[in-house]
C-alpha positions in Angstrom: 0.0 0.0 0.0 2.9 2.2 1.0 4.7 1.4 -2.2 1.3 2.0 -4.5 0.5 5.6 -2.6 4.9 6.7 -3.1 4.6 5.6 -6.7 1.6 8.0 -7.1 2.6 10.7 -5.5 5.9 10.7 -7.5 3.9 10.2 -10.9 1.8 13.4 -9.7 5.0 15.5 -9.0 6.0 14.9 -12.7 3.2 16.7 -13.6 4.1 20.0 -12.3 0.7 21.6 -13.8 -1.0 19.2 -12.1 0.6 18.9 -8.7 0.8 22.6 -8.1 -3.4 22.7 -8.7 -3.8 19.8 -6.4 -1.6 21.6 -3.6 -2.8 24.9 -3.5 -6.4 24.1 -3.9 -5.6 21.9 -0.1 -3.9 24.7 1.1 -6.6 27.3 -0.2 -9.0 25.3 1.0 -8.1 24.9 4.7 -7.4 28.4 4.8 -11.2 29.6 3.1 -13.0 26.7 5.0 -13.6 29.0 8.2 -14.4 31.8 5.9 -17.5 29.8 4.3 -19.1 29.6 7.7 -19.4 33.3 8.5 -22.8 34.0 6.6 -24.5 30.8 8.2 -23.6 32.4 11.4 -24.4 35.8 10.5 -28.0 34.6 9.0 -28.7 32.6 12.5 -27.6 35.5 14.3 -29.1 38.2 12.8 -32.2 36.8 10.0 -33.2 39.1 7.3 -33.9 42.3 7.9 -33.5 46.2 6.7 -30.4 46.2 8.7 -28.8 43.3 7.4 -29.8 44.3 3.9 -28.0 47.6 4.8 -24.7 45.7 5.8 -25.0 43.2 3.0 -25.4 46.1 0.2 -22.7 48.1 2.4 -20.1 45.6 2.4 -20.3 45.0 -1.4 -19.4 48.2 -2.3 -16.3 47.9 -0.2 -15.5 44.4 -1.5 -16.6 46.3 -5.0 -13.5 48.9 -4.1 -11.2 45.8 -2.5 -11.3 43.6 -5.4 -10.8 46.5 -8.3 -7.2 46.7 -6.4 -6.4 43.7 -4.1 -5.6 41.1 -6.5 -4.0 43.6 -8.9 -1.1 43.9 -6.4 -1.2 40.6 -5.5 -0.4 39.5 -8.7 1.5 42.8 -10.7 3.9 43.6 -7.5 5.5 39.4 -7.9 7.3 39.9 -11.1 8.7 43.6 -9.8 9.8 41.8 -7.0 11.9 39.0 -8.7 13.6 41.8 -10.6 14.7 43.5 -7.7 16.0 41.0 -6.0 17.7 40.2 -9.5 19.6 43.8 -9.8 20.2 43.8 -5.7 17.6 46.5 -5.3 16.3 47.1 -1.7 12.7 45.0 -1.8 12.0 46.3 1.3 11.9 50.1 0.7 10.1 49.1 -2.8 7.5 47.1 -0.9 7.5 50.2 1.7 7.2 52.7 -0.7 4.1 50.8 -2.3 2.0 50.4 1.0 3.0 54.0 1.7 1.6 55.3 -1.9 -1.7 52.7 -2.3 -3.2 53.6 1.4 -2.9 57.4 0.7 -4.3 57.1 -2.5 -7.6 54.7 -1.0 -7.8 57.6 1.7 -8.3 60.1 -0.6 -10.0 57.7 -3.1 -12.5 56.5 0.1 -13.0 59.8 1.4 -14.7 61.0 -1.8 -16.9 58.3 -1.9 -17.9 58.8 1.1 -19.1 62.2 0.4 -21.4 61.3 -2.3 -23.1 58.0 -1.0 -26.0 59.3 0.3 -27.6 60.7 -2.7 -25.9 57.7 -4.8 -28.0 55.3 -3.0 -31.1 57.6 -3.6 -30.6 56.9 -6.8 -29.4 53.5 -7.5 -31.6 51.5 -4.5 -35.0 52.3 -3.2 -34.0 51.9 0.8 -36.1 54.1 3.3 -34.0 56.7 4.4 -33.5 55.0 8.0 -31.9 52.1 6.1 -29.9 54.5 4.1 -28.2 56.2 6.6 -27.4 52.6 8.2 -26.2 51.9 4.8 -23.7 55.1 4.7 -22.8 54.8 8.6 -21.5 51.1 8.1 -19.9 52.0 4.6 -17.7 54.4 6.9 -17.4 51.8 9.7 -16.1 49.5 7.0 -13.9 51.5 5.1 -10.5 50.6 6.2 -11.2 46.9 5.1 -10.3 48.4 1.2 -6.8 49.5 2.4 -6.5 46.5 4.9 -7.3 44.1 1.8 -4.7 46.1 -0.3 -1.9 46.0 1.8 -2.6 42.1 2.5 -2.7 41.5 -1.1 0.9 43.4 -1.4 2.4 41.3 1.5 0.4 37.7 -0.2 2.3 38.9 -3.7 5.9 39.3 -1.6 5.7 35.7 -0.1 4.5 34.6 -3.3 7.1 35.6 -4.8 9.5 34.2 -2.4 8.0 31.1 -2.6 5.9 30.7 0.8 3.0 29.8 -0.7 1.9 28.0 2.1 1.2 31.3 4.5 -0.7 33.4 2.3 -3.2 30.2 1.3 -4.2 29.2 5.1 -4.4 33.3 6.0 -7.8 33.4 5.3 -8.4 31.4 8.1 -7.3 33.2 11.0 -9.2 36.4 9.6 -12.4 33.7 9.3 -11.7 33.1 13.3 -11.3 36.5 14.7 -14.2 37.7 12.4 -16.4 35.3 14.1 -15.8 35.6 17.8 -15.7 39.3 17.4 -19.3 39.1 16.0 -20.2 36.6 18.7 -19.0 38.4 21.2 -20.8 42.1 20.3 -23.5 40.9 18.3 -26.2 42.1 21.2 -24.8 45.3 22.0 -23.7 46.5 18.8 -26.1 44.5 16.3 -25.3 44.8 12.7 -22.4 46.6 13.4 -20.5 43.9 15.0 -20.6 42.7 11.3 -18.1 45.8 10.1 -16.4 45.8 13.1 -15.5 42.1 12.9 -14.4 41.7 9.5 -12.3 45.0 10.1 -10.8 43.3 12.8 -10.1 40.0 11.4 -8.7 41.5 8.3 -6.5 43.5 10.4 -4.7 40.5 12.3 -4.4 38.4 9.3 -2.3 41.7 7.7 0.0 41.7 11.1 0.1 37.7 11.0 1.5 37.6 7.6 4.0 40.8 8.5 4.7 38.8 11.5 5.7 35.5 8.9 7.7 38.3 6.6 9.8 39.3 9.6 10.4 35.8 10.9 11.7 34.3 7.7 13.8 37.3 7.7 12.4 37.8 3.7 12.8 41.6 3.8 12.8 44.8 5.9 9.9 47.0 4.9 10.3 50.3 5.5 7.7 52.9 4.7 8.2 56.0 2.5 7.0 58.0 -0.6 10.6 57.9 -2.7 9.1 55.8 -5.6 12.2 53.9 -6.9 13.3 52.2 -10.5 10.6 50.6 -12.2 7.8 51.9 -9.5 6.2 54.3 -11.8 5.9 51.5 -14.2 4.4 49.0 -11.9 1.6 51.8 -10.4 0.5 52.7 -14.1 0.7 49.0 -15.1 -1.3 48.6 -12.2 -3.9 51.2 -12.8 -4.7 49.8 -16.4 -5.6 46.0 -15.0 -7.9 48.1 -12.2 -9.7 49.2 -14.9 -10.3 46.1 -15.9 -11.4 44.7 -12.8 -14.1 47.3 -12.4 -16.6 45.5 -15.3 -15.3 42.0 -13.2 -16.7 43.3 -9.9 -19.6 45.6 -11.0 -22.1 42.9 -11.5 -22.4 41.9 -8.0 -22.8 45.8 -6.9 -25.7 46.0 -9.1 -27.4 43.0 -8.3 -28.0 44.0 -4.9 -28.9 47.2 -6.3 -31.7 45.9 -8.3 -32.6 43.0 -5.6 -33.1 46.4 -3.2 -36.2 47.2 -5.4 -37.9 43.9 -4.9 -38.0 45.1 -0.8 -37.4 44.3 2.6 -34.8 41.3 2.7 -34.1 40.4 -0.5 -30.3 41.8 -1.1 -29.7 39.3 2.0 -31.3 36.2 0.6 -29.6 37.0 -2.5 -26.7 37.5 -0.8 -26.9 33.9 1.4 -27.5 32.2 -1.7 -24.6 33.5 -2.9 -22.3 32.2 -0.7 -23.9 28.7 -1.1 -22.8 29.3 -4.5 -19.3 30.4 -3.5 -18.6 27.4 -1.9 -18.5 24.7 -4.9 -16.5 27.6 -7.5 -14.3 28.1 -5.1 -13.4 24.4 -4.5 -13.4 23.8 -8.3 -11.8 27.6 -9.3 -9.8 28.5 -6.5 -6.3 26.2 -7.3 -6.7 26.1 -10.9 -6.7 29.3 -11.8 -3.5 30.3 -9.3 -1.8 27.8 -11.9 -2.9 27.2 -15.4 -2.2 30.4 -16.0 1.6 30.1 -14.8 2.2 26.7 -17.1 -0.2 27.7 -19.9 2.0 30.9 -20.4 5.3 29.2 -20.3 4.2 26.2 -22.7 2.7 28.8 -25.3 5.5 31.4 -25.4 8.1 28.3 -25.7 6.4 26.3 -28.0 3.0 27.4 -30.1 -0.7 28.2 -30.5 -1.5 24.9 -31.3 0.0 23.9 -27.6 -2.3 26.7 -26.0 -5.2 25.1 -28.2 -4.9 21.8 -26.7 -4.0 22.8 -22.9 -7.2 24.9 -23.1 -9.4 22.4 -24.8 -8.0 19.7 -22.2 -9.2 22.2 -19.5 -12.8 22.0 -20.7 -12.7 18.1 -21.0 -11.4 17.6 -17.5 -12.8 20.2 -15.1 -15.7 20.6 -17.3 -17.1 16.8 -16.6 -15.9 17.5 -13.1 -17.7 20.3 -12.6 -20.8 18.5 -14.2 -20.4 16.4 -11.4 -20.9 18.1 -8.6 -23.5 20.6 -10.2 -25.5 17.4 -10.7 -25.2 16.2 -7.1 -25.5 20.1 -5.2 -28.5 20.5 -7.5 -30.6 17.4 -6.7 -29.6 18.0 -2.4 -30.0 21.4 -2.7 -32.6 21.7 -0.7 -31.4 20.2 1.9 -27.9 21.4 2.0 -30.3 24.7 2.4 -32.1 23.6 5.4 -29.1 22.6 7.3 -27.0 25.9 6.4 -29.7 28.8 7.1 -32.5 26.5 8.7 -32.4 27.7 12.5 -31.6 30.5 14.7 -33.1 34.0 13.6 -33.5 33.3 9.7 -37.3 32.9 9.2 -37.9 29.8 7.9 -41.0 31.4 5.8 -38.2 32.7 3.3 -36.0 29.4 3.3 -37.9 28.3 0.1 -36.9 31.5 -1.0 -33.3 30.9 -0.8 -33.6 27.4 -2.0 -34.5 29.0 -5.4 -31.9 31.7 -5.6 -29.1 29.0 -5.0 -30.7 26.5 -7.5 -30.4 29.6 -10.0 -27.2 30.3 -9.4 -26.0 26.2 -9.4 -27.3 26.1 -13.0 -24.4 28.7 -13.9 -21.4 26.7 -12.7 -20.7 24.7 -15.2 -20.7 27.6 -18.1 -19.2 30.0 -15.2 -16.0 27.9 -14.6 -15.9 27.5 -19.2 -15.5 31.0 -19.0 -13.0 31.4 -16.7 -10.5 29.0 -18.2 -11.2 30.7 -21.3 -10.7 33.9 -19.6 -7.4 32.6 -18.5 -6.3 31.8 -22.0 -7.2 35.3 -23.0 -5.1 36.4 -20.5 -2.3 33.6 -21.9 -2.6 36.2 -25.2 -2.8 39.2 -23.1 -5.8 40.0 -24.7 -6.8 42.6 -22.0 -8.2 45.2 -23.8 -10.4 43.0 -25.3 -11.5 41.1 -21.9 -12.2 44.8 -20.7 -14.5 45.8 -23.0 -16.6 42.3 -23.6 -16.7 42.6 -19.6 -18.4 46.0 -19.5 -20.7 44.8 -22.3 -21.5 41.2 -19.9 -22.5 43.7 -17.2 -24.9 45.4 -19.8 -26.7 42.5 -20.8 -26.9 41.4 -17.2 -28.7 44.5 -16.4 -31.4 43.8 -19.2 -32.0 40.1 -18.2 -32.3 41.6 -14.5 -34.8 43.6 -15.2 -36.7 40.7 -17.7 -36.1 38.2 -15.5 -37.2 39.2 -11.7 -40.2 40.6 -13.1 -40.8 37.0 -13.3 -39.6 35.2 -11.0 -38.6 38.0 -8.3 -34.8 38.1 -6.9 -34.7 34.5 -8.0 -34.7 36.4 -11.7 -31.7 38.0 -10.6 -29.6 34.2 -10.0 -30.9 33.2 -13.2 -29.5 36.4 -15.0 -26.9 35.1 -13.7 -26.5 31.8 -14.8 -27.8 33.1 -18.6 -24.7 35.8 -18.3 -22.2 32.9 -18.1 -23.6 30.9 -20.6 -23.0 34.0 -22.9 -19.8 34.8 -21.7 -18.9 31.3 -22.1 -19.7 31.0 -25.7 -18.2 34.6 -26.1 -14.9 34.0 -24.9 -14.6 31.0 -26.1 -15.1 31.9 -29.7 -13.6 34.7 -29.5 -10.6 32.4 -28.2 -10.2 30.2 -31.2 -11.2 32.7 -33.7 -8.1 34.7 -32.5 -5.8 32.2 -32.6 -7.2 30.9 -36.1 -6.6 34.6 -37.8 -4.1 35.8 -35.8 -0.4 36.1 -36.4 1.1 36.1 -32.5 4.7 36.8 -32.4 6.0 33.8 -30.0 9.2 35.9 -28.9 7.2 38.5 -27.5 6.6 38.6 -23.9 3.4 39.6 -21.7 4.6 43.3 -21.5 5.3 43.7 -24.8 2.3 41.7 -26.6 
């Protein structure tokens, strides 16, 4: 047995593709698992109501403003990093100078939000003005989770690029814990705002856990300043132009909750509980593949040829494609149950657990298209095709508008899952098309690298 289990593991270490998706998805999965409880907890703890719908819509626009610049860092600031260490540049002040620059920017970028919420959410939801004010008061309270989530992403990218993968994928986890008994412990007094106050909190010890890791593997010595060094300016405008793109990417949820705000009292929260049902199965199929295809797909196409990008891709859709078939197969036929046991108890009102049931069916329908469009999103990215994902992302988010506004006429905020799920199947066939049709009638220079390209 010993013999049978070394002979595999060794087989699976000579696929490096497939060994390095195997490994982080473990690690990122023990470090999200904690996370994926928090909104069973929150819905037993504090049901549906005006004030949760008010946190819910609240903490999207931060997550809205997080994710535009988070994993932009995380991923632009590795590369800059191995060529520092390569011409014996100072990491430290680089790394410094970069914290320093991106939370003074968010402060100035934050506090001008701020200012104009109010009569933004008159416009774009239909709250009361009690729940509006809630809405701008915990916006505030929540605000320094954008900068927190920045910084962590720069500090993730560092011991990425140093190797310690291990670190930043199990992170997530001791956020996930402090988050919790924070929430437990003031949930009474403080009531939704336990919420912000928790996921401030947990967000801030994960940020001094991981500094904490930087400074015992003695990796570098940050030190804080606003003296951009060589290649800085560079990596902030290369930085900008990707945050561009990631607006379209991380509208859609922002105005689904703005449009579930219409239907009235508790919808943006069952939409949002269904949501993280969702979460849970992408995230288990999503979350170590695309850290590495697009590492190996890169290398293999700028060494060898289209045709090799062709056939990693299309392998991709065989594979994780009847995978992902799978488990949309079994999660849709217990999804009702799997319901019941996640939001069936405490304060969530068991009246509306039907109505959740639906949402989550909905959005289990888009999976399988969802996770086709992400690998062919990552072999767009293989081409550095960005411009192109940009735009045909802002014109997604159009056509998600429209078949929101169809579809929950229909069928309520269920109409805004099934949106949803009709979005991927578009962007699915888009990019994927749009995929083979450039490599078919395109001429792509194979000496040319990502920045050039």
């Amino acid at each position: 047995m010993k013999s049978r289990a070394g002979k595999f593991f060794t087989a699976l270490r000579r696929r490096p593709l497939v060994w390095d998706t195997v490994t982080t998805t473990g690690w990122s999965l023990i470090g999200r698992s904690a996370g994926f409880l928090i909104p069973f907890f929150v819905a037993a703890w504090f049901g549906v109501s005006e004030d949760t719908d008010a946190f819910f819509f609240s903490y999207g626009v931060i997550l809205f403003l997080a994710n535009i610049f988070a994993p932009v860092v995380e991923q632009v600031v590795v590369p800059y990093i191995a060529e520092a260490r390569r011409d014996g540049r100072d990491v430290g002040r680089m790394i410094g100078t970069i914290l320093s620059v991106s939370g003074l920017g968010l402060v100035i970028l934050e506090g001008a939000l701020l200012l104009v919420m109010d009569p933004i959410l008159g416009l774009v939801t239909k709250f009361d003005p009690a729940t509006r004010r809630l809405a701008c008061l915990l916006l505030l309270e929540t605000a320094p989770l954008v900068i927190l989530l920045v910084w962590t992403g720069v500090l993730i990218g560092t011991l990425n690029a140093y190797r310690k993968f291990a670190f930043p994928a199990v992170s997530p986890a001791f956020r996930a814990v402090l988050n919790l008994a924070i929430i437990f412990a003031f949930r009474n007094s403080l009531g939704v705002h336990a919420i912000a106050l928790g996921y401030v909190a947990g967000e801030a010890g994960r940020m001094i856990i991981l500094l904490g890791i930087i400074r015992r593997l003695d990796l570098i010595r940050i030190r804080f300043g606003f003296r951009p060094g060589p290649g800085l300016k560079d990596f902030f405008r290369k930085a900008s132009f990707q945050a561009a793109a990631m607006v379209a990417i991380w509208l859609k949820p922002i105005i689904d909750r703005a449009m579930a705000s219409w239907l009235g009292e508790g919808n943006v929260s069952l939409l949002y509980y269904a949501d993280r049902l969702y979460i849970i199965p992408v995230t288990f199929i999503c979350s170590g593949l695309m850290a590495t295809t697009l590492s190996h797909w890169s290398s293999r196409y700028y060494e060898s040829s289209r045709k090799t990008l062709k056939n990693d891709v299309n392998r991709g859709i065989r594979l994780v494609g009847a995978l992902t078939v799978l488990i949309t197969v079994l999660l849709v036929i217990a999804h009702r149950p799997f319901a019941r046991i996640a939001f069936g108890r405490g304060a969530f009102p068991l009246g509306r657990l039907a109505e959740v049931q639906r949402i989550w069916l909905f959005y289990l329908l888009g999976i399988v298209p969802y996770v086709i469009a992400r690998i062919y999103f990552q072999a767009h990215l293989v081409l550095v095709n960005t411009r192109f994902l940009m735009v045909y992302s802002f014109g997604l988010n159009g056509v998600g508008v429209l078949l929101n506004w169809l579809l929950m006429r229909k069928f309520g905020v269920a109409g805004i899952a099934l949106a949803t799920t009709v979005s991927y199947l578009i962007a699915a066939g888009g990019l994927g098309y749009c995929f083979y049709r450039r490599l078919a009638s395109s001429a792509v220079d194979q000496t040319s690298g990502p920045g050039r390209a």
